[in-house]
N, C-alpha and C positions, 0 to 999 in steps of 0.2 A: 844428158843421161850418163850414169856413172855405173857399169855392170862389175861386180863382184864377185865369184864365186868364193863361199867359207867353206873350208872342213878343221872342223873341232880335234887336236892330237892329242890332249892332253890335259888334266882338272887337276887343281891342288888350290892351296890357300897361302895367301899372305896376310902375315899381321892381321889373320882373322876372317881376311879376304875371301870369298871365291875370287881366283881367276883360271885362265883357259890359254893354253898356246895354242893356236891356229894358223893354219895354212891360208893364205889368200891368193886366188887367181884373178889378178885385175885380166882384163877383156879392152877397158877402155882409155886407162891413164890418165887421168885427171887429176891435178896439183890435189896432194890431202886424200887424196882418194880413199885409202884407207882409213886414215882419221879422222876424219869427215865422218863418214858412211857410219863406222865404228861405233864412237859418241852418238848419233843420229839417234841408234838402235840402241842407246844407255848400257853401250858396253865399252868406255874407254880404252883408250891403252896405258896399261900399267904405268904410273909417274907423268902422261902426258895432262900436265896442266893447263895447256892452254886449250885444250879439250872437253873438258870436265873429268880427267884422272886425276886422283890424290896424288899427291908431294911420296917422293921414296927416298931413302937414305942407303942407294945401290953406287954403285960404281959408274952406272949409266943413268943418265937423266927418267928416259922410258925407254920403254921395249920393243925395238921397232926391226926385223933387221932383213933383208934381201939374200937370200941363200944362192937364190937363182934367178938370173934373168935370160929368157929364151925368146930368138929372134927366126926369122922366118932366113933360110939355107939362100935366097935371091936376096936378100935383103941390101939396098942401094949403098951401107955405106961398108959390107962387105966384113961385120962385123962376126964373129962365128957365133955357131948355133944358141952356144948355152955359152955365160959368166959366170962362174960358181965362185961363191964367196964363203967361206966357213965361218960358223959362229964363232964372236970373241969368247975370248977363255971366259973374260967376268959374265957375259951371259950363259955360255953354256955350264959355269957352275949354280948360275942360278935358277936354273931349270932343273938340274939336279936335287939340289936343295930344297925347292917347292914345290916343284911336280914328282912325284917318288913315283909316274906311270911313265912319265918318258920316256922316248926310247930314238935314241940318236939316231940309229938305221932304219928307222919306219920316216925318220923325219928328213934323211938327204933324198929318199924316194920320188920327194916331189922337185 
């Protein structure tokens, strides 16, 4: 079993496209979990072809990216609470560029 929780941040279009930036709270961690799950539901991720995503001509292969990873404050290997990662430039301009509703500070909240 592979639990997911989605929230939807943001609609805009590529090359014609709907697509969606979304928030994911895996629960269980399992290899693909996202990507898997994703496709399952015939909603790839953006350029992930080995998925069922169409080919993109971005700077990044697809669109995948871990903003934050949160660990439990006992946690055995003593790792701290949160690892924040900030989006790369080439993604976060292309969020900019296709979603004209994003909004950066709605989006480190998670």
């Amino acid at each position: 079993e592979a639990i997911t929780h989605i929230t939807p941040l943001a609609h805009g279009t590529y090359l014609g496209k709907p697509i969606s930036l979304v928030h994911f709270d895996i629960l269980t961690g399992r290899t693909h979990q996202i990507r898997v799950q994703s496709s399952f539901r015939g909603f790839s991720l953006l350029g992930d072809t080995a998925y069922g995503g169409f080919k993109i001509s971005e700077k990044q292969d697809f669109f995948l990216h871990s903003f934050k990873l949160s660990f439990s404050k006992d946690n055995p290997l003593q790792l701290p609470e949160y690892i924040i990662a900030p989006l790369p430039l080439a993604y976060e301009d292309f969020l900019k560029n296709y979603l004209p509703e994003w909004d950066y500070l709605s989006y480190t909240r998670y």
